[in-house]
N, C-alpha and C positions, 0 to 999 in steps of 0.2 A: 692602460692595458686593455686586453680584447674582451675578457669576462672576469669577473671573481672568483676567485677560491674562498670557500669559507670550508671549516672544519667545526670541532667542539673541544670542551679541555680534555676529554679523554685522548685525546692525541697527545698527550704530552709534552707539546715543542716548547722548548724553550722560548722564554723571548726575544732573542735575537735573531733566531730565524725565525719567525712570526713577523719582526721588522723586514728582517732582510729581504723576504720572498713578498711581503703584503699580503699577508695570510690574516682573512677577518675570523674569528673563532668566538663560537656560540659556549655560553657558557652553562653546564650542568649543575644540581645542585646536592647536597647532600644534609643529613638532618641530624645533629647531635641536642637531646634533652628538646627537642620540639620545637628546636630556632634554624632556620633553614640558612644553611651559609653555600655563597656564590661565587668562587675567588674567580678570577677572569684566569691569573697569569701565573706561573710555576714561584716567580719571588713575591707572592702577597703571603705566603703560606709559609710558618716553620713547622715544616717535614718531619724534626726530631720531637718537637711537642707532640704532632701528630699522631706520629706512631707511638709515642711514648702512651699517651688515650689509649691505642686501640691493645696495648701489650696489658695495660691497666683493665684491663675489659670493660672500658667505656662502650657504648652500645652507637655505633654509626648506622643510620638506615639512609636508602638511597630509592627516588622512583621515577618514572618514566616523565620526560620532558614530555610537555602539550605541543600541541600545533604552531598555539599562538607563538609561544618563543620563539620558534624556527624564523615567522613572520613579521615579529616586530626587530628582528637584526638584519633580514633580508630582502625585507621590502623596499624601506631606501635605496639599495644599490636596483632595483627594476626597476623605481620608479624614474629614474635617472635612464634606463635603457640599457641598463647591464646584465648582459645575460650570468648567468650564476652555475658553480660547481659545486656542489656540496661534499664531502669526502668524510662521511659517520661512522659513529661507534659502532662494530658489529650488530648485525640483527640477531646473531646467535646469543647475543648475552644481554639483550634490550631491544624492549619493543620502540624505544625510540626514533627509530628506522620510521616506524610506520607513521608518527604525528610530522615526520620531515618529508615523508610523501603527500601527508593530505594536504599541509601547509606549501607545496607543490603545486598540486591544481588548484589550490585556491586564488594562491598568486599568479598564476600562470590564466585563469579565466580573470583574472582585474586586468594584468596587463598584456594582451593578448598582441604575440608574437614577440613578446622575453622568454627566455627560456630560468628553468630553476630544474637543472640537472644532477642526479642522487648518485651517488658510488657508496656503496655499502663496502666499506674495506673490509671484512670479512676478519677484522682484526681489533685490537684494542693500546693504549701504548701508543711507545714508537712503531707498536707492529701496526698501529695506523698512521701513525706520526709522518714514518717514513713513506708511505704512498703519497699521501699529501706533499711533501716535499719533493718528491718525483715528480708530482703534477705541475707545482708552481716552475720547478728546471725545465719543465717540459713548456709551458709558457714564456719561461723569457726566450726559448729557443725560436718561439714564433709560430708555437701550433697552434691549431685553430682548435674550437669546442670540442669536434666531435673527434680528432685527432688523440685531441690530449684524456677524454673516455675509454676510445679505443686500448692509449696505453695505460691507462691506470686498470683497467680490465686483467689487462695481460701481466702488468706489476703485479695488481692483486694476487695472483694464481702461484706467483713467484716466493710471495713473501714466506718466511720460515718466524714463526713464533715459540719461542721453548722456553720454559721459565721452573724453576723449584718455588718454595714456598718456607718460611720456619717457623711455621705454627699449623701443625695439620689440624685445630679445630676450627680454623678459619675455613677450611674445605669443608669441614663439617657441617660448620653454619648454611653453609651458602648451598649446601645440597651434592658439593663434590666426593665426598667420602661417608660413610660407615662414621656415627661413632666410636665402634667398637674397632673401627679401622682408624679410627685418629687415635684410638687410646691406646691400642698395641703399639703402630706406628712410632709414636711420641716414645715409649716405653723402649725399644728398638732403635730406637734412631734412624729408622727410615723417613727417606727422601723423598717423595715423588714426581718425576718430571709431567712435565705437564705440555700441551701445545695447539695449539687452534687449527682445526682442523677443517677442513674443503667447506663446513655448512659454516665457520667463525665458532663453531662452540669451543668448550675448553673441554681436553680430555687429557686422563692420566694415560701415560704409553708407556712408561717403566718406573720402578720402584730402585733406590740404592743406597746403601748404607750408608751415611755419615755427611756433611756440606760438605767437605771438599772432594767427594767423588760423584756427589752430586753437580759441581762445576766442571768439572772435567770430562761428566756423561756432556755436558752441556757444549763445550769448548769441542768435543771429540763430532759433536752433532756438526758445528760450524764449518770444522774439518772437511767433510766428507761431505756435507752438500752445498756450500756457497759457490756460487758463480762468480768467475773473475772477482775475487776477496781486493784487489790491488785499486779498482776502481770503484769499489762500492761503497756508501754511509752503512756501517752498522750501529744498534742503536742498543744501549744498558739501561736498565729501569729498576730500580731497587727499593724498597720497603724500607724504609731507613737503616741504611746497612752500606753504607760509602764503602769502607774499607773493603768490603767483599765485591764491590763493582768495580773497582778499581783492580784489586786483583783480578777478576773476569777478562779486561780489559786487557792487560798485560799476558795473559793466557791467551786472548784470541788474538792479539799483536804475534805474540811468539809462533801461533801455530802458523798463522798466514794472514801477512798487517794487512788489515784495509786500508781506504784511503781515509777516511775520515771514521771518530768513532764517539758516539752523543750520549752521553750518560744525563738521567737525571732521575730525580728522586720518583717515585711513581707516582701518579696525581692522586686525590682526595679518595674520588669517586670510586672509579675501578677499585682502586689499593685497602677500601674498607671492604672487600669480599677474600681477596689472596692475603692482607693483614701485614703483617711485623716482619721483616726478614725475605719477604721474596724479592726473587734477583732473576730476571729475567735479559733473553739477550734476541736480537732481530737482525733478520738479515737474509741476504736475497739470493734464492735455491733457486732450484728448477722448475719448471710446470708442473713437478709432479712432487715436490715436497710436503705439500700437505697434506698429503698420501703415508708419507714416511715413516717410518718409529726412529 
């Protein structure tokens, strides 16, 4: 192939496409009781243990990948003369962003006239998962570097992220709500939607009473702004909560099937800040969706 794609686990892909596409993926880490665990791949991980810990109020911390990482997965493929696409976790929710830029010119002054080129998806998830999957489609299509930048630029802008949550202290923690706002909230059974917005951060855009009118704010979103739904991947991410992504799934089939639709548990890292129960759903709007409520 013409250059590599690499990505990280916060992308969520499954392993299969990861095979399918030849998609290299850097891996993040996360810290339970002071022992740092680094699973590479979606099935080294049991999801329902996981969450089972974080519902227990086991205490997960998580922090910014070094340079070096970025360089000891991505050096190999320059040293060989491969130019490289990098496709990262949001910079709005990690400075990781920035050790995959300096790990950038570093390798980029060793091997001089390789390229090590950054796309900041502007997302987390499938809601990056699926940019990266755009990109490597757009490779086997036969584009070139700067081609397939160009459209993951334009993807990015496109992409629609909206997710709930079912433990508003998890928002708490992480700096998204008000205690006093997770304690009514919880007390009320209030929802809140939540969606990444034009900088990748996460922001609340509406509140609703109860999970399944919170799926249905979610489903009714899909509705009204995906583009051609009949051609597109959309993608489900859920907190150990199968059975409500599966329903999600058959809610946005009904409204308007896409062509393909990728469920998977939400990975370690991201899924120890949104917690137990959140169900998120991706998919491809307009240029101006991340505008939206």
């Amino acid at each position: 192939m013409s250059f590599s794609i690499f990505t990280d686990t916060p992308a969520n892909l499954p392993t299969s496409v990861i095979e399918k596409y030849d998609i290299n993926v850097i891996p993040f880490s996360y810290y339970r009781d002071g022992v740092e665990y680094t699973p590479m791949r979606l099935d080294e991980v049991d999801f329902d243990e996981y969450y089972d810990l974080l519902r227990s109020g086991v205490k997960i911390t998580t922090s910014q990948i070094n340079p070096q990482r970025y360089i000891d997965y991505i050096e190999p493929h320059m040293m060989e003369g491969r130019d490289v696409l990098y496709i990262g976790l949001s910079g709005g929710v990690t400075g990781s962003i920035a050790s995959a830029h300096i790990a950038s010119l570093q390798l980029m002054d060793k091997y001089p006239g390789v390229r090590f080129e950054i796309v900041d998806s502007l997302g987390a998830s499938l809601g990056e998962g699926l940019q990266v999957i755009h990109a490597a489609r757009q490779r086997e299509m036969g584009k070139t570097l700067d081609e397939c930048i160009r459209e993951a630029h334009r993807y990015r802008s496109r992409m629609c992220q909206v997710f709930t949550v079912g433990d508003l202290m998890h928002l708490k923690r992480s700096g998204r709500l008000s205690a006093v706002g997770a304690v009514m909230g919880t007390v009320l059974g209030i929802k809140p939607l939540l969606k990444g917005n034009e900088e990748g951060k996460i922001v609340n855009f509406i509140n609703v009473r109860g999970r399944r009118n919170a799926m249905r704010a979610i489903v009714r979103r899909y509705r009204e702004y995906s583009v051609i739904p009949s051609g597109q991947t959309v993608g489900i991410s859920h907190g150990g909560c199968l059975s409500d992504a599966l329903a999600l799934r058959d809610m946005v089939v009904e409204a308007c099937e896409p062509r393909e639709v990728i469920i998977v548990p939400h990975e370690c890292v991201t899924g120890s800040h949104v917690g137990p129960g959140m169900l998120a759903l991706f998919f491809e709007g307009d240029e101006k969706v991340r505008f939206k409520d």
